[in-house]
C-alpha positions as CSV (number, residue, x, y, z in Angstrom):
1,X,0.0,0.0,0.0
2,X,1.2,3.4,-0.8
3,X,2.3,5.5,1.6
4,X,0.8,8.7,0.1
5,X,-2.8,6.8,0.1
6,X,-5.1,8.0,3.2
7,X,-5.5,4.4,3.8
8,X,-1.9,4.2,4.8
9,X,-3.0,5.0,7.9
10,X,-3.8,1.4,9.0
11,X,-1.0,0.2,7.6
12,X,0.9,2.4,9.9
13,X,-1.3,1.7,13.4
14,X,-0.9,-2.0,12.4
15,X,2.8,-1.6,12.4
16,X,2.9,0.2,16.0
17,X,0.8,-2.4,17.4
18,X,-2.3,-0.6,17.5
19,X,-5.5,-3.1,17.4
20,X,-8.0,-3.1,14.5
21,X,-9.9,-5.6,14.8
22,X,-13.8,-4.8,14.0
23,X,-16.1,-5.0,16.7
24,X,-13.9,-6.0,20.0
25,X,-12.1,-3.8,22.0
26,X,-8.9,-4.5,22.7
27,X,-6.3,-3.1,24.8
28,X,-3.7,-0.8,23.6
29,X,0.0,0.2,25.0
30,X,1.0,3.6,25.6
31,X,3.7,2.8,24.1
32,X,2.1,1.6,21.0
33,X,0.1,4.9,21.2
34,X,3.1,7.0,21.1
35,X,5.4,5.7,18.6
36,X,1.7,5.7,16.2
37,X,1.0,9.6,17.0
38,X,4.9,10.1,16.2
39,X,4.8,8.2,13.1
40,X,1.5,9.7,12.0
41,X,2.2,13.6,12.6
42,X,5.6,13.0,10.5
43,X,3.7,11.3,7.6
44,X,0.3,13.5,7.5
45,X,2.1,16.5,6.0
46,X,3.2,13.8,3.2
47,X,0.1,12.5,2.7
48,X,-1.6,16.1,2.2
49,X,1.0,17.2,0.0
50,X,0.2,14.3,-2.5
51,X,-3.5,15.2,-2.1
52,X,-2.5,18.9,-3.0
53,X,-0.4,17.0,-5.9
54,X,-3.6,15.1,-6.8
55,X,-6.2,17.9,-7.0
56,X,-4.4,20.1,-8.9
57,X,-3.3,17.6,-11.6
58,X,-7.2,16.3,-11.8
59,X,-8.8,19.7,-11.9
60,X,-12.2,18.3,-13.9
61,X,-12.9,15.9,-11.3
62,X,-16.7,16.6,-9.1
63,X,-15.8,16.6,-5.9
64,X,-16.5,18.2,-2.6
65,X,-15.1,19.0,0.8
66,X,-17.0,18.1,3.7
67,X,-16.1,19.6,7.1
68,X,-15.6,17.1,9.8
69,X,-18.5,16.3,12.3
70,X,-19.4,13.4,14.5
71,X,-22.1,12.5,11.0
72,X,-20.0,13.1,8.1
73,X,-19.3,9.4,7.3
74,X,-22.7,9.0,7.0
75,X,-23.3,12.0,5.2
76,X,-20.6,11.0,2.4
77,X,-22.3,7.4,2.4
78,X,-25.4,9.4,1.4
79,X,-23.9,11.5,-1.6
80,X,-21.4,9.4,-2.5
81,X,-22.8,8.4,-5.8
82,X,-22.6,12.2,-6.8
83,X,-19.4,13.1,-6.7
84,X,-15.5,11.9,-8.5
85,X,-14.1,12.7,-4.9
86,X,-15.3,13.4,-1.3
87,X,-12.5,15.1,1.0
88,X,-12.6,15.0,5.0
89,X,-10.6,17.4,6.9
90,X,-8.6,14.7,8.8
91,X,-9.8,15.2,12.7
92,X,-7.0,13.3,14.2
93,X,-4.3,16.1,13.2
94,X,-6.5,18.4,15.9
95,X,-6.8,15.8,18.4
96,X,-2.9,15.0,18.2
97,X,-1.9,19.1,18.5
């Protein structure tokens, strides 16, 4: 998986230990914790610089920007259809900072 793919992100909490399983919880170590919000703040700037990359060499695509809230999966499940692309702000760069 590329690294410059917002999906990357679970490629990179899988590799610092942190647990994805769907639908159980499962316990997490700091440690595991820290070395993911390390790893994550250093590649987010990457990964929004490809996007920046991205949207300016597809300039004819539809797509929209949805702000983040608690309901905009669901929103974006709901229009989906409409659009080429739907950008998210990404909310963990706020909870991190």
């Amino acid at each position: 998986m590329k690294a410059e793919r917002s999906n990357y992100i679970f490629v990179l909490a899988s590799k610092c230990g942190i647990p994805l399983g769907q639908g159980k919880l499962e316990p997490m170590e700091d440690s595991s914790y820290q070395t993911f919000k390390e790893k994550y703040l250093k590649w987010a700037p990457q990964r929004d610089a490809y996007l920046l990359n991205h949207l300016s060499a597809n300039p004819n695509l539809f797509r929209v920007h949805l702000a983040y809230t608690r309901r905009v999966l669901g929103l974006a499940s709901q229009i989906v259809w409409y659009f080429d692309e739907i950008i998210i702000h990404d909310p963990l760069i706020s909870f991190f900072l």
